[in-house]
N, CA, C and O atoms as CSV, one atom per row, in Angstrom:
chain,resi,resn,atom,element,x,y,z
A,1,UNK,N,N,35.050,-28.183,19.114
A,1,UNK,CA,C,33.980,-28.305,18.160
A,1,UNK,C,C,32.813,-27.419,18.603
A,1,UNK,O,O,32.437,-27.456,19.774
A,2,UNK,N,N,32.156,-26.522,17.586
A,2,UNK,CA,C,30.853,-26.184,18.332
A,2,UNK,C,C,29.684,-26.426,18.327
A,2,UNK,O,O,29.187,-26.796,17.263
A,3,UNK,N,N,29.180,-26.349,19.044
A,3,UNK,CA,C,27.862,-26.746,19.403
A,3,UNK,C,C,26.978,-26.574,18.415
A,3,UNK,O,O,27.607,-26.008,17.521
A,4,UNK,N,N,25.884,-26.740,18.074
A,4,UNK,CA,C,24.754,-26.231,17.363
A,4,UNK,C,C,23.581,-26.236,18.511
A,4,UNK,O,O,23.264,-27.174,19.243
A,5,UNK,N,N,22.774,-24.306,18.426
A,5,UNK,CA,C,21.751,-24.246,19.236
A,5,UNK,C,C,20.179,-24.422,17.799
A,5,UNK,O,O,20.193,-24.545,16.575
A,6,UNK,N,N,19.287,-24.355,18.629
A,6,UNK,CA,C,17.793,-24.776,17.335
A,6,UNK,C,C,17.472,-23.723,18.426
A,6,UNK,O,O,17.945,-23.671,19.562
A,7,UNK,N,N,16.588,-22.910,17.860
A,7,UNK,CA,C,15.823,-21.811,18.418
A,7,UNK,C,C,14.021,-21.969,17.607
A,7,UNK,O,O,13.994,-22.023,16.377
A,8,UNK,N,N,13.024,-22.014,18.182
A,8,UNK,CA,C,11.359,-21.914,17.701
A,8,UNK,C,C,10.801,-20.611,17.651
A,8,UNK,O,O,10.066,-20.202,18.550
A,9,UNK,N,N,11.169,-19.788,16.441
A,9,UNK,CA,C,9.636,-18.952,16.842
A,9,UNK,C,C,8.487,-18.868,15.948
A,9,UNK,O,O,8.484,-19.105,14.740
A,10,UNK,N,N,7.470,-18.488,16.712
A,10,UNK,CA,C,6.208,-18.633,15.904
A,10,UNK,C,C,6.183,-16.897,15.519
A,10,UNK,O,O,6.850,-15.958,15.950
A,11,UNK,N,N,5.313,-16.971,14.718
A,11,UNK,CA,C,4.831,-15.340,14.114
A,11,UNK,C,C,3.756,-15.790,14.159
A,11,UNK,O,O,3.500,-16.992,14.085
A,12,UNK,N,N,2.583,-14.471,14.349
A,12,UNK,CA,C,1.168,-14.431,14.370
A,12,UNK,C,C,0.901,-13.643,12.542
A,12,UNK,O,O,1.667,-13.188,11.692
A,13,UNK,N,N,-0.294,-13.798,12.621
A,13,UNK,CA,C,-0.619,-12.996,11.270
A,13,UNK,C,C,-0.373,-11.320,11.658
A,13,UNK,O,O,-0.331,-10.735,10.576
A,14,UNK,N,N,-0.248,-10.625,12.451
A,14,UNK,CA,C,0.015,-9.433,12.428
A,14,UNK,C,C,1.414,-8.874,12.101
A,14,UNK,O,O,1.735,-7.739,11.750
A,15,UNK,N,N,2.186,-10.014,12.318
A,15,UNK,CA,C,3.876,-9.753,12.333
A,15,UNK,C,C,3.870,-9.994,10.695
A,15,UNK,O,O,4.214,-9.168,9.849
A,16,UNK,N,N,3.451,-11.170,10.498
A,16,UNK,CA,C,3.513,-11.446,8.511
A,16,UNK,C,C,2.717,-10.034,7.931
A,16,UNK,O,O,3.404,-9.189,7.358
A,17,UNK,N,N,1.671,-9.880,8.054
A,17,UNK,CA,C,1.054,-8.639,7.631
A,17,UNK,C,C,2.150,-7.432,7.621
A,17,UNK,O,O,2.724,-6.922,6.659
A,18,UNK,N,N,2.244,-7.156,8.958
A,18,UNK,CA,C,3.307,-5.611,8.876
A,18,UNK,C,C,4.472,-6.437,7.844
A,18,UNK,O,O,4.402,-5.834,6.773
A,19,UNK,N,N,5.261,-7.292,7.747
A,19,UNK,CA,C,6.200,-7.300,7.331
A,19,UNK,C,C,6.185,-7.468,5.696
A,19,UNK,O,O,7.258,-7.320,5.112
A,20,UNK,N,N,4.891,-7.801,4.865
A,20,UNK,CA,C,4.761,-7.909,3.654
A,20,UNK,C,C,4.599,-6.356,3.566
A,20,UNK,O,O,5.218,-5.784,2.669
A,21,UNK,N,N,3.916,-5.716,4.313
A,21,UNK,CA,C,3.380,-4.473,3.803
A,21,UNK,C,C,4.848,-3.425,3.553
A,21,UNK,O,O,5.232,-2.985,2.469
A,22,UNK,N,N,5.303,-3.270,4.519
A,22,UNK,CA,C,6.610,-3.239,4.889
A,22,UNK,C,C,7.518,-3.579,3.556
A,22,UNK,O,O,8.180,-2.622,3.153
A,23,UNK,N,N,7.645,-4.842,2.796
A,23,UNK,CA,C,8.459,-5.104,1.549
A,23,UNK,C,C,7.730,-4.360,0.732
A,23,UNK,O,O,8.420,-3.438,0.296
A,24,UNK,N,N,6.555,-4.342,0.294
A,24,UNK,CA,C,5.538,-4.227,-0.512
A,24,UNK,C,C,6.102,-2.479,-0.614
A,24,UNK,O,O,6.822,-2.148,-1.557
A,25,UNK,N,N,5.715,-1.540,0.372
A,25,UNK,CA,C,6.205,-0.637,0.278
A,25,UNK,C,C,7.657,-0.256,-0.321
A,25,UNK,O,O,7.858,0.436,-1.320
A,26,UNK,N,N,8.782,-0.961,0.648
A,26,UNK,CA,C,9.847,-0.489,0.294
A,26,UNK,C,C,9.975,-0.774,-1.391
A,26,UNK,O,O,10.472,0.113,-2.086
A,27,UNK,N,N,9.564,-1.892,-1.940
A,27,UNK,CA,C,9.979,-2.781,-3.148
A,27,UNK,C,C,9.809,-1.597,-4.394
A,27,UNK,O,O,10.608,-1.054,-5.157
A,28,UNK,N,N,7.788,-1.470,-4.093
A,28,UNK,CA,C,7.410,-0.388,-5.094
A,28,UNK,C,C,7.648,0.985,-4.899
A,28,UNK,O,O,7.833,1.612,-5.942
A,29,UNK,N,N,7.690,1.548,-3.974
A,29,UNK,CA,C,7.639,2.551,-3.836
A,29,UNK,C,C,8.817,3.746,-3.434
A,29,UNK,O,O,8.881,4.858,-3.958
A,30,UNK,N,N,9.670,3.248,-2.432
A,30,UNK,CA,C,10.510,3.796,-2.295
A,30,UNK,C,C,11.615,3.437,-3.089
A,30,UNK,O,O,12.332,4.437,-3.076
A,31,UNK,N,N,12.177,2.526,-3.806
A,31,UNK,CA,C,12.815,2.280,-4.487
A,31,UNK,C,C,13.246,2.843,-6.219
A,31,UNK,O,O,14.284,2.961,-6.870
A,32,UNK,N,N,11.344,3.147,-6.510
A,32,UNK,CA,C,10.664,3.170,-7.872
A,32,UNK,C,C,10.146,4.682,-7.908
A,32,UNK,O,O,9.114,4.988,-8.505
A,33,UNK,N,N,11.018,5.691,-7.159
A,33,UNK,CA,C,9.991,6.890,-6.818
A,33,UNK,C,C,9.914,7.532,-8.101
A,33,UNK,O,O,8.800,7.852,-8.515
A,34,UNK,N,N,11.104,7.805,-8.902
A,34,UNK,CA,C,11.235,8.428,-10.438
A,34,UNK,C,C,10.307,7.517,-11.514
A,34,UNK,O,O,9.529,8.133,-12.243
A,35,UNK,N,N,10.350,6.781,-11.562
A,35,UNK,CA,C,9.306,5.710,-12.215
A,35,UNK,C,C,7.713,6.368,-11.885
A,35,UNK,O,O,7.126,6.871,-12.843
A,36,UNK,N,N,7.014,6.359,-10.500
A,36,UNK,CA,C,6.372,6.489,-10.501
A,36,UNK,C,C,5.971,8.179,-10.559
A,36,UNK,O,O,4.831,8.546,-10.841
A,37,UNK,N,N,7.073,9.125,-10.253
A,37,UNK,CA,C,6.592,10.173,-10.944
A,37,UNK,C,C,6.566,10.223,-12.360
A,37,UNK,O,O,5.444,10.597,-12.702
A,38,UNK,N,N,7.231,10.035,-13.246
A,38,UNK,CA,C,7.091,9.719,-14.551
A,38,UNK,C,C,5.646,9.411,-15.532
A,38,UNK,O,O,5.292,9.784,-16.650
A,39,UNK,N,N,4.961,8.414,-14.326
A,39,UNK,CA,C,4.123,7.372,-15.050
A,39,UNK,C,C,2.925,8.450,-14.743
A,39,UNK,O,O,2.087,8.703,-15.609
A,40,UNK,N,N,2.901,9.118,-13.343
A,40,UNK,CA,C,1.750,9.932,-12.850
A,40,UNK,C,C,1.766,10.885,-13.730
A,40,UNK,O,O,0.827,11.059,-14.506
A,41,UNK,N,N,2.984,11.720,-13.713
A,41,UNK,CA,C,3.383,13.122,-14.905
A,41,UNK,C,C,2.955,12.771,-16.374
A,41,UNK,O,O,2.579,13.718,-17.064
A,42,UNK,N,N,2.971,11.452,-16.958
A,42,UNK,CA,C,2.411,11.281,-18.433
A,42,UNK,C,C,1.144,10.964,-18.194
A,42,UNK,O,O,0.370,11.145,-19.134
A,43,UNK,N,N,0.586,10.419,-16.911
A,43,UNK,CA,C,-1.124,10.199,-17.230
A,43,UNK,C,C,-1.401,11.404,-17.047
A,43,UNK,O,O,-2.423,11.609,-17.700
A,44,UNK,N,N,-1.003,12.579,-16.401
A,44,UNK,CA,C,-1.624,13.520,-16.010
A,44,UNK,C,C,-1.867,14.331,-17.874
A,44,UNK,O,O,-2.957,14.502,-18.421
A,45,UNK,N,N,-0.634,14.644,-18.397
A,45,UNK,CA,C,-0.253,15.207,-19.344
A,45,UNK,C,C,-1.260,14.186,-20.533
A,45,UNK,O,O,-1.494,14.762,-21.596
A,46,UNK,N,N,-1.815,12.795,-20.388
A,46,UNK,CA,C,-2.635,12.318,-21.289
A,46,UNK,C,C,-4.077,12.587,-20.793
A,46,UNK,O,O,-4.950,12.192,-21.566
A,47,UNK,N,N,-4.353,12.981,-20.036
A,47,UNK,CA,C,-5.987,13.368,-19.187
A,47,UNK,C,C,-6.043,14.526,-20.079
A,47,UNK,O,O,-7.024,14.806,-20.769
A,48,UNK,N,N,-4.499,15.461,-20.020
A,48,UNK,CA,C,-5.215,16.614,-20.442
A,48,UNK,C,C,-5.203,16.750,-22.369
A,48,UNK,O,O,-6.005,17.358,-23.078
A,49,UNK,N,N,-4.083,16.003,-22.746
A,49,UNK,CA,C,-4.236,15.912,-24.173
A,49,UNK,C,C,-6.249,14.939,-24.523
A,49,UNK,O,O,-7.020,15.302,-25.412
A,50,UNK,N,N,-6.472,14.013,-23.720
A,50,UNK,CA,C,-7.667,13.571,-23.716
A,50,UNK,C,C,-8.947,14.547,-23.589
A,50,UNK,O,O,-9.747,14.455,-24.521
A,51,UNK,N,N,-9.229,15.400,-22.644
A,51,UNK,CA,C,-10.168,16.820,-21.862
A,51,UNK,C,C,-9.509,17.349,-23.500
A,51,UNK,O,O,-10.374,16.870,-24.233
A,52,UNK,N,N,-8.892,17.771,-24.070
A,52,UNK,CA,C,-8.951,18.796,-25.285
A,52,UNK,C,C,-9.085,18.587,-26.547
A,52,UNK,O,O,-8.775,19.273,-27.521
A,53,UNK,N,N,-9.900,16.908,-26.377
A,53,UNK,CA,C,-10.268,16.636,-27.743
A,53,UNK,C,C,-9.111,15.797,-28.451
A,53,UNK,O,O,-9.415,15.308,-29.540
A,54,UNK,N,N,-7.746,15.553,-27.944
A,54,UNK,CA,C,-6.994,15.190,-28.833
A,54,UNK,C,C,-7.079,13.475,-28.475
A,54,UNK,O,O,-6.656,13.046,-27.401
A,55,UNK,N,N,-7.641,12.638,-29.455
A,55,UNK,CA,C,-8.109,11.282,-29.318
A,55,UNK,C,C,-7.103,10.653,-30.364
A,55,UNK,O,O,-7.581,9.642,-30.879
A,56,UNK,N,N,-5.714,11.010,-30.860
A,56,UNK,CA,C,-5.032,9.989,-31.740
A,56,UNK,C,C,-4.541,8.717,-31.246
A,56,UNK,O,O,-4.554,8.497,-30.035
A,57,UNK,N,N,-4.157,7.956,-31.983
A,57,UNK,CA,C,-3.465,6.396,-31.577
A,57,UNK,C,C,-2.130,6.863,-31.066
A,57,UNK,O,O,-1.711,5.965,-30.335
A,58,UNK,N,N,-1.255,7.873,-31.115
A,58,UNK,CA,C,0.046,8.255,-30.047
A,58,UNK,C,C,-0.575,8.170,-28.752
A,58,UNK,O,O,-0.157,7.386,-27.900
A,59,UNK,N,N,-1.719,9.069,-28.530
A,59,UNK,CA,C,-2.350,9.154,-27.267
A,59,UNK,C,C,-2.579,7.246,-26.654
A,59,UNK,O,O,-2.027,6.758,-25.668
A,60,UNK,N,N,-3.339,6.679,-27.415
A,60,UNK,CA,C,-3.978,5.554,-26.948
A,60,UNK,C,C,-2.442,4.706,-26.899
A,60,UNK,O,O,-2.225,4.206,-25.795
A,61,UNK,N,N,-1.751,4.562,-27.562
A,61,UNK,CA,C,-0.088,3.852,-27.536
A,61,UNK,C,C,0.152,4.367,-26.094
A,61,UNK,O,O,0.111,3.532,-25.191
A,62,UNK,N,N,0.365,5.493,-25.833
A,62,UNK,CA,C,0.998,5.792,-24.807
A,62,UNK,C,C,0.254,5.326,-23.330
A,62,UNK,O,O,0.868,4.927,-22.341
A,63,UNK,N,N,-1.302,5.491,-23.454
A,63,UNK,CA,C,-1.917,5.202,-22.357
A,63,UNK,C,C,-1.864,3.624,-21.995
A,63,UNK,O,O,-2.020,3.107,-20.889
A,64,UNK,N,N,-1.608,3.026,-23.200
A,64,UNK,CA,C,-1.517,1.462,-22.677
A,64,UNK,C,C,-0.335,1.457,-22.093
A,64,UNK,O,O,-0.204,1.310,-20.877
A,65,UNK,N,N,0.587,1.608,-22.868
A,65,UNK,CA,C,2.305,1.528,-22.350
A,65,UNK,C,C,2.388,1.801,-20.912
A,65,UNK,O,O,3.039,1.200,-20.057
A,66,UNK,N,N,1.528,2.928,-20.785
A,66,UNK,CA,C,2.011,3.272,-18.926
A,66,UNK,C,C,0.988,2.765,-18.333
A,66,UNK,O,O,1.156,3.051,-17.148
A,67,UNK,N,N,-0.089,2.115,-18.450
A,67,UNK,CA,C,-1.383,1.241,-17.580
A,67,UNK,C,C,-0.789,0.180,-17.925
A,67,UNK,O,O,-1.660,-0.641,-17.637
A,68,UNK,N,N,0.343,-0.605,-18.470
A,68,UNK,CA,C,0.756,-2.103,-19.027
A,68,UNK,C,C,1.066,-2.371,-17.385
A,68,UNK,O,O,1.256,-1.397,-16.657
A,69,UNK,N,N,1.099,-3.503,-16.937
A,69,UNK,CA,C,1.846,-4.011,-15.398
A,69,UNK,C,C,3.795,-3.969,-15.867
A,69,UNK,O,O,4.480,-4.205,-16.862
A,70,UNK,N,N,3.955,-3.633,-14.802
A,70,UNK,CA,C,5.764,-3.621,-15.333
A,70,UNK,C,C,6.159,-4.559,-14.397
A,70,UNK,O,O,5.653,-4.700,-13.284
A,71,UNK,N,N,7.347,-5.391,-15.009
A,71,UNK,CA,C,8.002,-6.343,-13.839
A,71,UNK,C,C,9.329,-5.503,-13.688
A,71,UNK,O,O,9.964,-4.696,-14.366
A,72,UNK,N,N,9.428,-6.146,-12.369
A,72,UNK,CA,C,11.259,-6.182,-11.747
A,72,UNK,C,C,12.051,-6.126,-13.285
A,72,UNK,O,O,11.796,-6.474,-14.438
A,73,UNK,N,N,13.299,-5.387,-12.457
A,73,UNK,CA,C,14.593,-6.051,-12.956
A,73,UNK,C,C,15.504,-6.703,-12.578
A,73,UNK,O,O,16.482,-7.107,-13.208
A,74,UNK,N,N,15.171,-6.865,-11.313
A,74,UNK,CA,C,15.591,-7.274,-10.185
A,74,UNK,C,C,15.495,-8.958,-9.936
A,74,UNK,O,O,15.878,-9.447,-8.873
C-alpha cells in the first residue's frame, strides 16, 4: 500500500506577484500577438482616417468595436 506524504509551502507576495504577471503576460500577449497587431494596425489606420477630417459613423462603429473589452475563448 502506499504511503501518503503532506508537504507545506508558504509563498510570499513576491512569488504571487511574479507569477500573475507571468500568466497575465503569457494569457494576453503572447498568445494574442495577431489580435493585437490587428487592433493597433486599425487604430492606427482610424487616427489617420480621423487627422483627415473623415468623421463618419463607419469610422465611429469601428472605433468602438476595437476599444470594446474582448473576452476569452478559452
Amino acid at each position: 500500500m502506499a504511503s501518503s506524504h503532506s508537504f507545506t509551502v508558504s509563498y510570499d507576495r513576491r512569488i504571487v506577484r511574479d507569477a500573475i504577471r507571468a500568466f497575465v503576460l503569457h494569457r494576453c500577449f503572447r498568445e494574442q500577438k495577431g489580435l493585437w497587431l490587428a487592433e493597433c494596425g486599425l487604430l492606427l489606420f482610424l487616427g489617420w482616417r480621423f487627422a483627415g477630417g473623415r468623421h463618419g459613423w463607419p469610422e465611429l462603429v469601428l472605433l468602438v468595436l476595437v476599444l470594446l473589452p474582448r473576452s476569452s475563448s478559452r
